[in-house]
C-alpha positions in Angstrom: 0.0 0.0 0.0 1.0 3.5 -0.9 1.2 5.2 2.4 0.3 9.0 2.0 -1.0 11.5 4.7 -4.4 10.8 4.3 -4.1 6.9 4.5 -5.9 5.3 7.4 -2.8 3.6 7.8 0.6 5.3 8.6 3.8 5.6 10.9 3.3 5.1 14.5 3.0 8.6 16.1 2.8 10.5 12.9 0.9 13.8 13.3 -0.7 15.9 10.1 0.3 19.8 10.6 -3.5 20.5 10.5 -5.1 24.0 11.8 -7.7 23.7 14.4 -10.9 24.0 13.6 -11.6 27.5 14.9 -8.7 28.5 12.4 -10.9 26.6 9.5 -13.0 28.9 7.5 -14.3 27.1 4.8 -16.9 27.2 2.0 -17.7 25.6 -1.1 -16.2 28.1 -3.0 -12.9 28.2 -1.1 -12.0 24.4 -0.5 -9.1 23.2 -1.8 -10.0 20.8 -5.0 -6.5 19.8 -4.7 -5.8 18.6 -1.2 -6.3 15.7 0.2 -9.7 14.3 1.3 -11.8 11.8 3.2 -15.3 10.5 2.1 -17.6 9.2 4.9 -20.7 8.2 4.0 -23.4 7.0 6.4 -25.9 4.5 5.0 -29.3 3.6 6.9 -30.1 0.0 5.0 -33.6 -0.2 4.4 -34.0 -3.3 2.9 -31.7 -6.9 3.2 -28.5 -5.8 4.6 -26.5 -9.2 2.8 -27.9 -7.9 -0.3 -27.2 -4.3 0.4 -23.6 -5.7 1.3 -23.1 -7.6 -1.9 -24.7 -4.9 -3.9 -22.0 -2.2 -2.0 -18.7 -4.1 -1.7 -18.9 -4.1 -5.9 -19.5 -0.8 -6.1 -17.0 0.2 -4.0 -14.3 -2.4 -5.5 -15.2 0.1 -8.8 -14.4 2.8 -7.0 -11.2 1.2 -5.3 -9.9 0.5 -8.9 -9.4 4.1 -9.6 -6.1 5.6 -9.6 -6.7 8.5 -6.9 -7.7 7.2 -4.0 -5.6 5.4 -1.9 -7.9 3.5 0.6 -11.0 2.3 1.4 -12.8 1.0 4.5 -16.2 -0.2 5.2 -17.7 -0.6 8.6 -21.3 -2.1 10.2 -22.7 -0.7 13.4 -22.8 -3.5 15.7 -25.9 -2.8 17.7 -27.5 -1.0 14.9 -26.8 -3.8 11.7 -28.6 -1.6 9.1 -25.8 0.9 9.3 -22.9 1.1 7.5 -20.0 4.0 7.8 -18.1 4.0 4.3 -14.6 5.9 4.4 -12.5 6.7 1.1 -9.1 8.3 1.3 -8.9 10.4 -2.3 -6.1 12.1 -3.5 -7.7 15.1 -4.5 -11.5 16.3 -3.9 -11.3 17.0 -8.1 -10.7 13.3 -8.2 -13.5 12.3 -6.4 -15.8 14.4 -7.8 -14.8 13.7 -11.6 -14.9 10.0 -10.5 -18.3 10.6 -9.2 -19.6 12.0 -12.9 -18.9 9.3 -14.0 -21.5 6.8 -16.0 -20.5 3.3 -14.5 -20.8 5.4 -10.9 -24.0 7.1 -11.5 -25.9 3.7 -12.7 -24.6 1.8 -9.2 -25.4 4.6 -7.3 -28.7 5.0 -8.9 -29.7 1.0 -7.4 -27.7 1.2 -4.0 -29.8 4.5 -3.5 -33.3 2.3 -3.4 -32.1 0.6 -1.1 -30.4 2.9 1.6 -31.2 6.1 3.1 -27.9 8.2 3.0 -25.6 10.9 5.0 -22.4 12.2 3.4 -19.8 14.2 4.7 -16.1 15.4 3.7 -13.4 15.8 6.4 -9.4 16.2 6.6 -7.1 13.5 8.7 -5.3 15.1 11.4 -4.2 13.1 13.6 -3.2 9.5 13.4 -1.1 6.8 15.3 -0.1 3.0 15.8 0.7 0.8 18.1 3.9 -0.7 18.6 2.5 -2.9 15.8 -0.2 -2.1 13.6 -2.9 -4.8 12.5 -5.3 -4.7 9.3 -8.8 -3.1 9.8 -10.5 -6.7 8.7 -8.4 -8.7 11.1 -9.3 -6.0 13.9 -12.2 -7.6 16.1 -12.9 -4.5 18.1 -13.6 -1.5 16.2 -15.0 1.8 18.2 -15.9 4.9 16.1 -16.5 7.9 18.2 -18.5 11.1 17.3 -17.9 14.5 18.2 -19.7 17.7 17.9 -17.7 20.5 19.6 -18.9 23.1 21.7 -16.0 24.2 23.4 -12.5 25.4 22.7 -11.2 23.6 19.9 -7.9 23.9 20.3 -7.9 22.5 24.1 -10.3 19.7 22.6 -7.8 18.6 19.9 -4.8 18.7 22.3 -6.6 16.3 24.8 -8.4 14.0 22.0 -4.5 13.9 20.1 -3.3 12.7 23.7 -5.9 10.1 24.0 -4.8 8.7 20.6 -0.9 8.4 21.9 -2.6 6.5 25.2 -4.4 4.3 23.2 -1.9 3.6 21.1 0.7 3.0 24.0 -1.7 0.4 25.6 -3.4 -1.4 23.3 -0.3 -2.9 21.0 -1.6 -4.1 18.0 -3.8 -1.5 16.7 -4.1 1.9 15.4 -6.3 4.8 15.6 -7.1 8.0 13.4 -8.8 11.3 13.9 -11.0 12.9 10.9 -12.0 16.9 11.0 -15.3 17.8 8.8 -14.7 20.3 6.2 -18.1 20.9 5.9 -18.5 21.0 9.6 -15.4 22.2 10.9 -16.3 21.6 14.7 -17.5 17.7 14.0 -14.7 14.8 14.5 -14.7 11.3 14.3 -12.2 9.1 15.8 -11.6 5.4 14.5 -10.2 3.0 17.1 -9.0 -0.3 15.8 -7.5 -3.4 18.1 -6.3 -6.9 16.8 -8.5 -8.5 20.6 -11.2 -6.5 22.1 -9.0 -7.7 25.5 -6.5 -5.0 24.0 -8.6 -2.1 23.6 -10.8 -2.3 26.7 -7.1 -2.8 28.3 -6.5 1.2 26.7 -10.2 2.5 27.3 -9.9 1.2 31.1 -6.4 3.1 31.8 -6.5 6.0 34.3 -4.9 8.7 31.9 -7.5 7.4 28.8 -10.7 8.1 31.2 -9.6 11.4 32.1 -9.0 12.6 29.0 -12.6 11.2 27.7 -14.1 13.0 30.7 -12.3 16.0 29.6 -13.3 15.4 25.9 -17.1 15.0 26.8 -17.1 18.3 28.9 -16.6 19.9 25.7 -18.5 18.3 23.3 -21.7 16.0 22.8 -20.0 12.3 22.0 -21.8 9.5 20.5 -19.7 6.1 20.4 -20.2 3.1 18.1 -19.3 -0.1 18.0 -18.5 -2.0 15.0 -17.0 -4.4 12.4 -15.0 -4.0 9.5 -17.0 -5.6 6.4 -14.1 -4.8 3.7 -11.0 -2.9 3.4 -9.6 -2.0 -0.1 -6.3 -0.1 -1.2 -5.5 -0.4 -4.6 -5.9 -3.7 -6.4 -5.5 -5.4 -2.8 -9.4 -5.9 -1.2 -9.7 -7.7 1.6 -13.3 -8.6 3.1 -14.1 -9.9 6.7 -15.8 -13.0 7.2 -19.8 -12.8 8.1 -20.2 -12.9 11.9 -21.1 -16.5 13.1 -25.4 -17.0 13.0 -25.6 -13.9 11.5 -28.4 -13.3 9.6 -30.2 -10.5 7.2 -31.4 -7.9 9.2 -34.3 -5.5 7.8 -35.3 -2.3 9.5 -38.9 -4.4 10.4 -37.2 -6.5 13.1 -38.2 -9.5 11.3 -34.6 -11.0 10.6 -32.7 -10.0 13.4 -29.2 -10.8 13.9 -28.7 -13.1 16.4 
């Protein structure tokens, strides 16, 4: 894999020279087309979530075959199975957005949308680190992704949520962990945590230094944590796709084929 500053994946303790987000003013009109750029889309299944699954992990091996974008990740909610959290790492926002245009993308889109209801967003990585060694995102059986809307000083949130990354990092061994900034929504973050054995990263969530700072992180801004698995994770002509939890089963937004 081609490592790049916007790879989920990168050296262990590597920080992006990022500005915080109450130095981030921007618009439409002013974003850099050039720079690099996360996707994360949100998708709500409404109908059979093996079929939706199918349906997506094609489409997104289309889109993992083009040239500027360097990885891929997609992720289901654990205690809500009809979501999905789709991340691509492009080169360029002009890449995704001619790739987007494009006819084989608009018919697959045009199927998948049928059967999802759908939140997009744009962000910038900022922060990222790994443990002592890192493990692959499929091979990763604890997975938290960790929501934040900011109401307080950004600056002292980013310093205490970049800190909580090097503590995780530092306890849980085998793992990795990455912090995305909306573009559109310059106080939102996200924060992917990733652990080879859930023994691992409950080990990091449980240490002293790591509760503090989350206490200090939810004073100053509403968190939502989920849960999850990693369904597929492409980069370049490499795709690599988790195997189906054990008894698990379609799940429709009904109730009627819940997974077990």
């Amino acid at each position: 894999m081609r490592l790049t500053h916007n790879s989920i994946i990168g050296r262990r303790n590597h920080v992006e020279a990022a500005p915080s987000c109450e130095d981030v003013q921007m618009t439409a009109q002013t974003r850099d087309m050039g720079g690099p750029m996360a996707i994360v889309n949100r998708f709500t299944v409404k109908e059979d979530t093996r079929l939706f699954e199918r349906e997506f992990l094609q489409h997104a091996g289309w889109f993992g075959s083009q040239a500027s974008i360097d990885f891929m990740a997609t992720f289901q909610a654990t205690k809500r199975p009809e979501v999905y959290l789709h991340f691509g790492f492009w080169q360029t926002l002009a890449a995704f957005l001619e790739a987007v245009h494009d006819e084989t993308y608009l018919r697959r889109a045009e199927r998948l949308g049928r059967m999802m209801d759908t939140h997009a967003d744009q962000a910038v990585s900022v922060r990222r680190v790994l443990g002592e060694k890192s493990c692959d995102l499929t091979t990763s059986t604890a997975v938290f992704i960790t929501h934040f809307q900011v109401s307080g000083n950004c600056r002292e949130f980013e310093r205490n949520l970049y800190e909580r990354c090097d503590v995780f990092a530092e306890h849980a061994g085998w793992c990795g962990t990455q912090v995305l900034r909306s573009i559109i929504s310059p106080r939102s973050y996200i924060n992917l945590e990733w652990a080879h054995a859930s023994g691992r990263l409950k080990r990091a969530h449980h240490d002293a230094r790591y509760s503090q700072l989350s206490s200090m992180l939810a004073e100053a801004a509403d968190v939502v944590i989920e849960e999850a698995r990693c369904v597929a994770s492409q980069s370049g002509d490499r795709t690599l796709i988790a195997p189906p939890k054990p008894s698990r089963e379609a799940v429709s937004p009904s109730g009627r084929h819940p997974v077990q």
